[in-house]
PDB file of N, CA, C and O in Angstrom:
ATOM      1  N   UNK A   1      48.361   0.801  22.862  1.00  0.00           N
ATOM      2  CA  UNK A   1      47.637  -0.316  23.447  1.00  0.00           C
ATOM      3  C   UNK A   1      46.148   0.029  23.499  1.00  0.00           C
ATOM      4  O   UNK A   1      45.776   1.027  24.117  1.00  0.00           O
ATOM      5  N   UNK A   2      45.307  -0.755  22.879  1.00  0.00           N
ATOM      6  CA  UNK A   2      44.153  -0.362  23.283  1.00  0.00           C
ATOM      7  C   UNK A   2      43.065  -1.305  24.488  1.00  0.00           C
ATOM      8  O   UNK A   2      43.253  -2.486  24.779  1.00  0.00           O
ATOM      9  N   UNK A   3      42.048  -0.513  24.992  1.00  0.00           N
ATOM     10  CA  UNK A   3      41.158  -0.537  25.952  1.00  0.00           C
ATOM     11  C   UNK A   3      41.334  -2.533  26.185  1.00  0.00           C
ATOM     12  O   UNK A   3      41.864  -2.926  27.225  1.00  0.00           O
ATOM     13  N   UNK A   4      40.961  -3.322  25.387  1.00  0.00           N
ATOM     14  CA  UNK A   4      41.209  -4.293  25.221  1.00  0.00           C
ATOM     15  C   UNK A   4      41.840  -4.953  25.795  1.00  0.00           C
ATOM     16  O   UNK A   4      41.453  -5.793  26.606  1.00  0.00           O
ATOM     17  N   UNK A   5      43.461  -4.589  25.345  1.00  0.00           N
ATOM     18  CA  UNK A   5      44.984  -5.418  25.980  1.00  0.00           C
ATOM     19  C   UNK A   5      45.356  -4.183  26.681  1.00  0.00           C
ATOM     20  O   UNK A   5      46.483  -3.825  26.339  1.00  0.00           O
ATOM     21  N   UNK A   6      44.598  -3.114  27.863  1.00  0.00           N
ATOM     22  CA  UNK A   6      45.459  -2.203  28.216  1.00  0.00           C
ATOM     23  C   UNK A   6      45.295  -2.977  30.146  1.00  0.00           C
ATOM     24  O   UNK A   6      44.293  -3.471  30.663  1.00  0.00           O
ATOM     25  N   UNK A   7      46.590  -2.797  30.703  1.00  0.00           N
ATOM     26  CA  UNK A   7      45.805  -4.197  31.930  1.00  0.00           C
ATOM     27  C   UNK A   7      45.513  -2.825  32.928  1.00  0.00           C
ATOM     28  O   UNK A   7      45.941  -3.202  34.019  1.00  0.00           O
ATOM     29  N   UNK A   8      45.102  -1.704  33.068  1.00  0.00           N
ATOM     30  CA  UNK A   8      44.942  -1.003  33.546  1.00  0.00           C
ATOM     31  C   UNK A   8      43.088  -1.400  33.385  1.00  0.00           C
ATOM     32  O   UNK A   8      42.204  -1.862  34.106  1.00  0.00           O
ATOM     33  N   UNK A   9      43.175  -1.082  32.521  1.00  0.00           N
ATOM     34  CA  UNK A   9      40.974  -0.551  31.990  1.00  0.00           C
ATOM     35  C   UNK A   9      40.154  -2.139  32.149  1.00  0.00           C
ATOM     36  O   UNK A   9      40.191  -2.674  31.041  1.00  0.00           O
ATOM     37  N   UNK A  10      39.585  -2.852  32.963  1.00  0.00           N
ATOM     38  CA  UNK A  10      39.356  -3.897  32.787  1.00  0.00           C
ATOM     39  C   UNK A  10      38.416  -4.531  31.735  1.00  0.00           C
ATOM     40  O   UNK A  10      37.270  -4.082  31.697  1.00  0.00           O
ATOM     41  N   UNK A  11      38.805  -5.663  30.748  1.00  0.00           N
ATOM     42  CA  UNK A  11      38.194  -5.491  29.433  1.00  0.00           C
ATOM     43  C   UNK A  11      36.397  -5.366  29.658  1.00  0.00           C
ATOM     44  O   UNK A  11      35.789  -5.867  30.604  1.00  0.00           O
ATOM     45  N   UNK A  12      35.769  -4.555  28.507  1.00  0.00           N
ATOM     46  CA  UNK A  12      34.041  -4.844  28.677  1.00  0.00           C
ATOM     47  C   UNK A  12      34.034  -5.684  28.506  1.00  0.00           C
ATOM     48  O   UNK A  12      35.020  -6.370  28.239  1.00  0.00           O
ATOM     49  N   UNK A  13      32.133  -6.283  28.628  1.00  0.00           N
ATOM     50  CA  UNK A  13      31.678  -6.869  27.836  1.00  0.00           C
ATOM     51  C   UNK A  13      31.806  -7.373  26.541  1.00  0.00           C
ATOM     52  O   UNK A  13      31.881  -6.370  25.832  1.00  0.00           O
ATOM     53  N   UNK A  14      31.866  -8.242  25.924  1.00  0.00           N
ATOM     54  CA  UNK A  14      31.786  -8.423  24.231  1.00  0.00           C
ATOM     55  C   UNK A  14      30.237  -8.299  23.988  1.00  0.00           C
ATOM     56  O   UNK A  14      29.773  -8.483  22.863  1.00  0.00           O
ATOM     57  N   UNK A  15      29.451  -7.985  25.066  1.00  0.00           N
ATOM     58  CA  UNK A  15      27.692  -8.686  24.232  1.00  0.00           C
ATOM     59  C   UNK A  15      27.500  -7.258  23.702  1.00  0.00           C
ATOM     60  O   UNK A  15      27.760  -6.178  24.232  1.00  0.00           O
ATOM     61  N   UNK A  16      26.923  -7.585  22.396  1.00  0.00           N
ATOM     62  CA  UNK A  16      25.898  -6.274  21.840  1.00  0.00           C
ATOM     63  C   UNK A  16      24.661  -6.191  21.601  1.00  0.00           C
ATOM     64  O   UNK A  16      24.123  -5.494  20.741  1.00  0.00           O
ATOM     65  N   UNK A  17      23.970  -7.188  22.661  1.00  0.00           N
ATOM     66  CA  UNK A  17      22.317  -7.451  22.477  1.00  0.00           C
ATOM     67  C   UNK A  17      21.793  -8.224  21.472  1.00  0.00           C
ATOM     68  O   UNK A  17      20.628  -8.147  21.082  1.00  0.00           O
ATOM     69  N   UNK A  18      22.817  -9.135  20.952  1.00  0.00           N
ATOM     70  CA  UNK A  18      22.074  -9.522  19.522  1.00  0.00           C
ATOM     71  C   UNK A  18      22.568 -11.754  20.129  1.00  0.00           C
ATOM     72  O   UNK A  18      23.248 -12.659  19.645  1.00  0.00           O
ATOM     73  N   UNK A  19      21.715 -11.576  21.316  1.00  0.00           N
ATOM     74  CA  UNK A  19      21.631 -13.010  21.685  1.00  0.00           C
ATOM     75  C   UNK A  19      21.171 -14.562  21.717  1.00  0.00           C
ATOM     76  O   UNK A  19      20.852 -15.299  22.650  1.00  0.00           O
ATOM     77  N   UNK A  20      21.280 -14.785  20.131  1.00  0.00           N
ATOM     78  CA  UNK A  20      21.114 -16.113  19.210  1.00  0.00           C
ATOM     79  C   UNK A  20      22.270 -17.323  19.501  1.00  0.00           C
ATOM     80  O   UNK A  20      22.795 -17.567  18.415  1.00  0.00           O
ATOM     81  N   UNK A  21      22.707 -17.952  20.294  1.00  0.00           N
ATOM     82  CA  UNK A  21      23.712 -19.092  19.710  1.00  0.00           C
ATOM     83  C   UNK A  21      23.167 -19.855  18.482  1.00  0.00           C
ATOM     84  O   UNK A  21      22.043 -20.349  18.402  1.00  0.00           O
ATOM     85  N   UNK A  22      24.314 -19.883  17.360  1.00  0.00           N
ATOM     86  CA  UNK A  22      24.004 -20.735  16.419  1.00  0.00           C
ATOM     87  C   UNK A  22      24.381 -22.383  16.349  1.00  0.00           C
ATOM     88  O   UNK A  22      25.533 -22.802  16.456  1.00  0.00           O
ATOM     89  N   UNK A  23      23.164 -23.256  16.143  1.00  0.00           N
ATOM     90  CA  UNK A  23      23.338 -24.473  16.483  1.00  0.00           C
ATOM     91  C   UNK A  23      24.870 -25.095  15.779  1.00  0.00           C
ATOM     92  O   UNK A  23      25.882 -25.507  16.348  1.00  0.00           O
ATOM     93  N   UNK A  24      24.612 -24.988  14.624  1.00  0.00           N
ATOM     94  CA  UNK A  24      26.415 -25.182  14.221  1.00  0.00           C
ATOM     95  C   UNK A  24      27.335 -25.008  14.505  1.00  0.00           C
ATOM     96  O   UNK A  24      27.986 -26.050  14.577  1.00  0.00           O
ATOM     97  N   UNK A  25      28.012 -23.903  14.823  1.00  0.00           N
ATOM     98  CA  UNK A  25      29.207 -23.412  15.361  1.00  0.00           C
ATOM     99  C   UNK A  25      28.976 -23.368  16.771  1.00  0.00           C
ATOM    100  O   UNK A  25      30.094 -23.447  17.279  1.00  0.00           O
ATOM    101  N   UNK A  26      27.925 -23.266  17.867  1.00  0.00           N
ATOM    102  CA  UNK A  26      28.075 -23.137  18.789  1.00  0.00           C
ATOM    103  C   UNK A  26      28.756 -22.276  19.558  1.00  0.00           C
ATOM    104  O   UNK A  26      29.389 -22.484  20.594  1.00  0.00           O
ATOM    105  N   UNK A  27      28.494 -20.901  18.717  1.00  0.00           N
ATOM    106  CA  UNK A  27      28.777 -19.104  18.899  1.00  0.00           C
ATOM    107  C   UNK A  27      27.274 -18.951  19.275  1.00  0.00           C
ATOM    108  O   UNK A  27      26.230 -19.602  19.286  1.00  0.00           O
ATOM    109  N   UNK A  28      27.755 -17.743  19.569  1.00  0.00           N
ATOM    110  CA  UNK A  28      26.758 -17.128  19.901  1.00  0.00           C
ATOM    111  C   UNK A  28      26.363 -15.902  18.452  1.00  0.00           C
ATOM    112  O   UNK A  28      27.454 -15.486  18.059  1.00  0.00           O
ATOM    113  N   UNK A  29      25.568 -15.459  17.876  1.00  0.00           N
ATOM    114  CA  UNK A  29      25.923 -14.807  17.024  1.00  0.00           C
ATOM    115  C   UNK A  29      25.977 -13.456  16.678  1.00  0.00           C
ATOM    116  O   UNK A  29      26.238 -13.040  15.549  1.00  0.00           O
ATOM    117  N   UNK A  30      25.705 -12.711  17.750  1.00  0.00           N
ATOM    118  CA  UNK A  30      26.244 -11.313  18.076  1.00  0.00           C
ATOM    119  C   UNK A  30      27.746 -11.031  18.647  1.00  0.00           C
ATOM    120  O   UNK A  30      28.238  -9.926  18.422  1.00  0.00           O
ATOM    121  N   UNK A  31      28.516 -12.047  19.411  1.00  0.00           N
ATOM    122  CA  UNK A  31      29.709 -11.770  20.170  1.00  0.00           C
ATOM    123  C   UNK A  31      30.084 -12.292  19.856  1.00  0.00           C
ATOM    124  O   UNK A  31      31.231 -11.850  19.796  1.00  0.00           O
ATOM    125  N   UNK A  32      30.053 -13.812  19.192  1.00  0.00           N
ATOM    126  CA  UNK A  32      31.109 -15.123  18.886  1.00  0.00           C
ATOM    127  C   UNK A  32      31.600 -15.523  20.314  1.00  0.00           C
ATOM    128  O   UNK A  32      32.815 -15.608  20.493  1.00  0.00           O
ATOM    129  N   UNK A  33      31.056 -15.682  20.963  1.00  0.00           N
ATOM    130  CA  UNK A  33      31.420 -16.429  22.785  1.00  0.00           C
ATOM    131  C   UNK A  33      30.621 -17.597  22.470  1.00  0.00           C
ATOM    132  O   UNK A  33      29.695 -17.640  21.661  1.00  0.00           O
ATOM    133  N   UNK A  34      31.224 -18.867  23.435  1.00  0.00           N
ATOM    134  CA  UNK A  34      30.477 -19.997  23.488  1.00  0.00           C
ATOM    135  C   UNK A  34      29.518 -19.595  24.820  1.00  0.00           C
ATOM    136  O   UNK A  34      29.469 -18.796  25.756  1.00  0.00           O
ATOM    137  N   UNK A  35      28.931 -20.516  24.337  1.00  0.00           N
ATOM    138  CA  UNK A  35      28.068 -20.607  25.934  1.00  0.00           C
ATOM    139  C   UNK A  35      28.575 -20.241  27.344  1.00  0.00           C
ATOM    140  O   UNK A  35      28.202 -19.433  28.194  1.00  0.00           O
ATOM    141  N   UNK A  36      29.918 -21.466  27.236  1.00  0.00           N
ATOM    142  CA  UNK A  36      30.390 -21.387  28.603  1.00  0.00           C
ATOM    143  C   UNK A  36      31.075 -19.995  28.828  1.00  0.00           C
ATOM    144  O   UNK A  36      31.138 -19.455  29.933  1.00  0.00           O
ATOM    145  N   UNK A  37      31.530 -19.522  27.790  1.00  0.00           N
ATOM    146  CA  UNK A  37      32.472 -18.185  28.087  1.00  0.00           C
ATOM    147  C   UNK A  37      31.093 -16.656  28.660  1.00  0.00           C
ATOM    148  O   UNK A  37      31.238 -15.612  29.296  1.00  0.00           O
ATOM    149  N   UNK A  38      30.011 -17.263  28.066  1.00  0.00           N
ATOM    150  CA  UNK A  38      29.081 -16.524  27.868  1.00  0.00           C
ATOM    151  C   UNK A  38      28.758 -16.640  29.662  1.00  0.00           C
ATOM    152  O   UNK A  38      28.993 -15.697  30.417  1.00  0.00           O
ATOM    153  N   UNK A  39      28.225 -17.885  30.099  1.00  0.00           N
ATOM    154  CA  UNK A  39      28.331 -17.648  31.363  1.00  0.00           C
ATOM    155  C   UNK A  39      29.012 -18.170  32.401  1.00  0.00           C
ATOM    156  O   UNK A  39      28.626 -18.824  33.370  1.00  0.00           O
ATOM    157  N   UNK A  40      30.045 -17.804  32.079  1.00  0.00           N
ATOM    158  CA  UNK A  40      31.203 -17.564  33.305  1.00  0.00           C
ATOM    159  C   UNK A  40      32.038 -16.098  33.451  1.00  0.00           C
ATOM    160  O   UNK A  40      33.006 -15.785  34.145  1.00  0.00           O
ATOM    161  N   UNK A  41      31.086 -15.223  32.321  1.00  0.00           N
ATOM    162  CA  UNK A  41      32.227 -13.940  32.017  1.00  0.00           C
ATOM    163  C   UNK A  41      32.191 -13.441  33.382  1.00  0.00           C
ATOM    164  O   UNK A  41      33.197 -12.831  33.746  1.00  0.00           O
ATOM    165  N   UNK A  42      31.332 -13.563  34.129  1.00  0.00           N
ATOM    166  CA  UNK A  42      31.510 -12.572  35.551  1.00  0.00           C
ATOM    167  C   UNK A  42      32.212 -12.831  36.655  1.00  0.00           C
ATOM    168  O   UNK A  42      32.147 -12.289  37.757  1.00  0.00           O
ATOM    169  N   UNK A  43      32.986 -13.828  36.221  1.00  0.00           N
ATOM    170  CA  UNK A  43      33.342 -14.606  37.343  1.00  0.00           C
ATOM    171  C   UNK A  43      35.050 -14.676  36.447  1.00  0.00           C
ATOM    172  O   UNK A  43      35.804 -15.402  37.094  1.00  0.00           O
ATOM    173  N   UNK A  44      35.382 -14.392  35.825  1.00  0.00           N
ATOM    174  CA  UNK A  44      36.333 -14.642  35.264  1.00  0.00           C
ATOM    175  C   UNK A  44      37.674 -13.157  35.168  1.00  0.00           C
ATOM    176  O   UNK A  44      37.386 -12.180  34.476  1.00  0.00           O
ATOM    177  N   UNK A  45      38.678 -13.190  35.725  1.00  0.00           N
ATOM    178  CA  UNK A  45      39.678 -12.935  35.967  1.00  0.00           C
ATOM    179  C   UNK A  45      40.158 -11.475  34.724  1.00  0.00           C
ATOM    180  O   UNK A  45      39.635 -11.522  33.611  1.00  0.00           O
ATOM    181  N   UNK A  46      40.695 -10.822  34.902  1.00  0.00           N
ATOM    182  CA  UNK A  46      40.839  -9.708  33.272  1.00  0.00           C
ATOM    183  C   UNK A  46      41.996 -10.108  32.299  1.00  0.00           C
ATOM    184  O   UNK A  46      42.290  -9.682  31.181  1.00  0.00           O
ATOM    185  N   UNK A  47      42.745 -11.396  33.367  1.00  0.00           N
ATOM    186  CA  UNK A  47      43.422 -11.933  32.172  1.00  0.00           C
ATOM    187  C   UNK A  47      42.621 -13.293  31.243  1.00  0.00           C
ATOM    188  O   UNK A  47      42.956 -13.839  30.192  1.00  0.00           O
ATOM    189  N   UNK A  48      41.869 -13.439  31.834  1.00  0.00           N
ATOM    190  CA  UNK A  48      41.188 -14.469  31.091  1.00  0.00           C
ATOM    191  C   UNK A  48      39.984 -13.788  30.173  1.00  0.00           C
ATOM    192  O   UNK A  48      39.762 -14.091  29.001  1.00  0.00           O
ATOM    193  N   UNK A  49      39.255 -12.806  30.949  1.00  0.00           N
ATOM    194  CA  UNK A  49      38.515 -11.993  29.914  1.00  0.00           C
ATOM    195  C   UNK A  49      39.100 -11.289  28.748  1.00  0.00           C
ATOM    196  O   UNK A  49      38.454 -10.498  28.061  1.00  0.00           O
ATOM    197  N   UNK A  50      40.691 -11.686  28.487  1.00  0.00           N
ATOM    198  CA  UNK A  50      41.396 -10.785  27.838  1.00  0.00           C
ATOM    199  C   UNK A  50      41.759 -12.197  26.709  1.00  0.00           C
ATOM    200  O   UNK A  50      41.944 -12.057  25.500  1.00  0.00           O
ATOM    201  N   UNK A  51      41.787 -13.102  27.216  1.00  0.00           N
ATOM    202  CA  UNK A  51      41.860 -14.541  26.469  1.00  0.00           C
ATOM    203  C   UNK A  51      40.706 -14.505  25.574  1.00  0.00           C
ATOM    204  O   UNK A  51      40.712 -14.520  24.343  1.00  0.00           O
ATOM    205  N   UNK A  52      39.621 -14.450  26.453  1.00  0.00           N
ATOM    206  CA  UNK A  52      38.207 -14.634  25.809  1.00  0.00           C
ATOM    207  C   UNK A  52      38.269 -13.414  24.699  1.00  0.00           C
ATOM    208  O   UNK A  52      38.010 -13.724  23.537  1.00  0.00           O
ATOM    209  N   UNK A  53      38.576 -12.141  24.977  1.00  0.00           N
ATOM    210  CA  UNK A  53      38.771 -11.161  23.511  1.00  0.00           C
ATOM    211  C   UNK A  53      39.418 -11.820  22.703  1.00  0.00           C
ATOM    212  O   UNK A  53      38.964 -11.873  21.561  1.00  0.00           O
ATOM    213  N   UNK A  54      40.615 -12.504  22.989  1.00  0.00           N
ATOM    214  CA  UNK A  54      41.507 -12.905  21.886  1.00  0.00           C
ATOM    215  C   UNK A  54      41.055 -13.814  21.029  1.00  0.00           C
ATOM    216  O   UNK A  54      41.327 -13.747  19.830  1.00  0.00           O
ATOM    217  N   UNK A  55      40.158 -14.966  21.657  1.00  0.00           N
ATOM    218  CA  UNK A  55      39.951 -15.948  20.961  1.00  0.00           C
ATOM    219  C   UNK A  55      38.611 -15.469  20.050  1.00  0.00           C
ATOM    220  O   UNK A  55      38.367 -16.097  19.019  1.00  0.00           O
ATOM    221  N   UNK A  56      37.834 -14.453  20.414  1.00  0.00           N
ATOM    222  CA  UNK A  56      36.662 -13.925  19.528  1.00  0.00           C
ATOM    223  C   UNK A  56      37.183 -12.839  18.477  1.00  0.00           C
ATOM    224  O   UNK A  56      36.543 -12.575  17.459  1.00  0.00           O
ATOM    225  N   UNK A  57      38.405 -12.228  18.807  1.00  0.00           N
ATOM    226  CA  UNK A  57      39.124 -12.234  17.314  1.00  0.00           C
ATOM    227  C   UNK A  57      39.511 -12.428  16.089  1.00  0.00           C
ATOM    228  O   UNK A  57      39.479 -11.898  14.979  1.00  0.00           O
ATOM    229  N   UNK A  58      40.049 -13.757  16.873  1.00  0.00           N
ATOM    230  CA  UNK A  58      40.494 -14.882  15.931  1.00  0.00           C
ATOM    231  C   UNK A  58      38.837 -15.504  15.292  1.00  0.00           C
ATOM    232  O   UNK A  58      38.715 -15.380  14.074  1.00  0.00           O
ATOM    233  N   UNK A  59      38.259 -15.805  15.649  1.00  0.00           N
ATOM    234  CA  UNK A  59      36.865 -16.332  15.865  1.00  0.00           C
ATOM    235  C   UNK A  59      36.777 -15.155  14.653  1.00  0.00           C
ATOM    236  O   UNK A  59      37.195 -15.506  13.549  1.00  0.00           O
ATOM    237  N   UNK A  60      36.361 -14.054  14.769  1.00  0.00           N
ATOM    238  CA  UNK A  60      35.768 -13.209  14.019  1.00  0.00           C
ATOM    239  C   UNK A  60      36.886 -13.340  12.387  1.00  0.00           C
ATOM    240  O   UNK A  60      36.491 -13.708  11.280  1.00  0.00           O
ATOM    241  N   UNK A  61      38.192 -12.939  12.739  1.00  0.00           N
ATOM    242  CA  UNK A  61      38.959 -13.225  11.358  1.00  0.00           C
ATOM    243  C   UNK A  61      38.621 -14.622  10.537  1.00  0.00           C
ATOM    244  O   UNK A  61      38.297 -14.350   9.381  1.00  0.00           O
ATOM    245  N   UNK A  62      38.612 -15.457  10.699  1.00  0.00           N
ATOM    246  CA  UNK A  62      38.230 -16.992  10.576  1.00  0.00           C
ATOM    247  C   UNK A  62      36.695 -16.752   9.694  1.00  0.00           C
ATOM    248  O   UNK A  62      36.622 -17.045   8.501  1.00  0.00           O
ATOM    249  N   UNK A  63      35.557 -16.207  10.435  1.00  0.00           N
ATOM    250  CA  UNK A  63      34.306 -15.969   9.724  1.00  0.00           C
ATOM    251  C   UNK A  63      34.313 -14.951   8.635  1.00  0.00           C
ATOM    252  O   UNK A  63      33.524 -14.999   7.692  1.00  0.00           O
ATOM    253  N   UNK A  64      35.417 -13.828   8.816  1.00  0.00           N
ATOM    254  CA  UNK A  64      35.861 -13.161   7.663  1.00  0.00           C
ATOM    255  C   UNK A  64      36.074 -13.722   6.706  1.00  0.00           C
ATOM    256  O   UNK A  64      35.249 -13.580   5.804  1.00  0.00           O
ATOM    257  N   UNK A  65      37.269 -14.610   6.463  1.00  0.00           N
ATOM    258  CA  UNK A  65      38.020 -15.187   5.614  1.00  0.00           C
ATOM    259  C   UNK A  65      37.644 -16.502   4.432  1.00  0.00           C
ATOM    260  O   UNK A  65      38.005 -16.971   3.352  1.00  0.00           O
ATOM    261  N   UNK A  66      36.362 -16.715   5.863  1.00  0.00           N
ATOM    262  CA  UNK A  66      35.089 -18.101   5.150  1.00  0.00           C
ATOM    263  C   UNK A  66      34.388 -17.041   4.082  1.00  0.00           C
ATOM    264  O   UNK A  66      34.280 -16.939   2.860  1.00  0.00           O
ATOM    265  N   UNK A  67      34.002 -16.359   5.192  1.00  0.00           N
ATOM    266  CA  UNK A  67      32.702 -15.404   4.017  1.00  0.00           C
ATOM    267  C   UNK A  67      33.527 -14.754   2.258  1.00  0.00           C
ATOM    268  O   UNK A  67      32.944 -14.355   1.250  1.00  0.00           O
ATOM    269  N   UNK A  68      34.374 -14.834   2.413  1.00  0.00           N
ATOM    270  CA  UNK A  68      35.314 -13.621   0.919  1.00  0.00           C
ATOM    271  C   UNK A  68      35.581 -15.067   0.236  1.00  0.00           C
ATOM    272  O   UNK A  68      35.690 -15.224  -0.980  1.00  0.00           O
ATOM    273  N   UNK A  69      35.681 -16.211   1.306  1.00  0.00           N
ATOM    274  CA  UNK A  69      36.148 -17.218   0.142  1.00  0.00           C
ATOM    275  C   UNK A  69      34.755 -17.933  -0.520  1.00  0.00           C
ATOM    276  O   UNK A  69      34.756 -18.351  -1.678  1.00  0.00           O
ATOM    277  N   UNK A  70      33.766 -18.004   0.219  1.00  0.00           N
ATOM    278  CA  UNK A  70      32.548 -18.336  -0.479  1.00  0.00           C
ATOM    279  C   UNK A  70      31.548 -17.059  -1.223  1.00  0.00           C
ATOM    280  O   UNK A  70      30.334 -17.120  -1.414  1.00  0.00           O
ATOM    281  N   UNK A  71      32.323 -16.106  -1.505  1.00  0.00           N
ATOM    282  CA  UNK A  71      31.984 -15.962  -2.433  1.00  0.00           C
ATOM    283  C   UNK A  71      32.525 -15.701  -3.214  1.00  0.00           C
ATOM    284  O   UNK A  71      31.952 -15.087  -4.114  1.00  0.00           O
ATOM    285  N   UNK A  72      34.007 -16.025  -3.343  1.00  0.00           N
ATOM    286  CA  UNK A  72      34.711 -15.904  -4.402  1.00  0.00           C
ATOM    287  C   UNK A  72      34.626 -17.446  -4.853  1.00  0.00           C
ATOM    288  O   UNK A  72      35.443 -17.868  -5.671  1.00  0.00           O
ATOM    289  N   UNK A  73      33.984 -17.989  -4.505  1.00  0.00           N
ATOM    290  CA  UNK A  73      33.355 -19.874  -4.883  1.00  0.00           C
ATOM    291  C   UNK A  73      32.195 -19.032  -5.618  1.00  0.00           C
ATOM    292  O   UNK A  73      32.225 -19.220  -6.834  1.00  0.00           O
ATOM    293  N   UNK A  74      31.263 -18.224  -5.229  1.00  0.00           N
ATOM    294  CA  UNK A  74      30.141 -18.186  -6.205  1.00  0.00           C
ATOM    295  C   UNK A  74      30.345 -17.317  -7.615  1.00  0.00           C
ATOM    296  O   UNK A  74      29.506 -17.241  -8.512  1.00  0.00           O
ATOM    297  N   UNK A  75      31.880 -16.572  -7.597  1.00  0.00           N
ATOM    298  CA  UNK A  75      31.337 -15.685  -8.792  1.00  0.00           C
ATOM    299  C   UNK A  75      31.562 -16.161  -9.842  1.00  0.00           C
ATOM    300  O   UNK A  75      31.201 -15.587 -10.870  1.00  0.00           O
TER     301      UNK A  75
END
């Protein structure tokens, strides 16, 4: 189990200082958090901060999967 999903360690932060929301997606574009997740993280529960990992996961696989397919559109 890691640090993440362990319900002992309460999850960090996701921010890594790199604090742009992008007008399109309405991420943020260092963490992939919306706004609201962005500020309510302190106030929010370790099972829900554990939601919020999950869904910036998924969030992150998703921007993976765009990026390999556009450029397998450009070659």
């Amino acid at each position: 189990m890691t640090a993440l999903h362990d319900a002992v360690t309460p999850p960090p932060s996701p921010c890594i200082n790199i604090c742009r929301m992008d007008a399109r997606s309405g991420l943020c574009e260092g963490c992939l958090r919306t706004i609201d997740e962005i500020a309510g993280w302190s106030t929010l529960d370790d099972a829900a901060k554990r939601a919020v990992w999950d869904a910036i996961e998924t969030r992150h696989a998703e921007w993976v999967a765009q990026r390999f397919a556009s450029q397998g559109e450009k070659q």
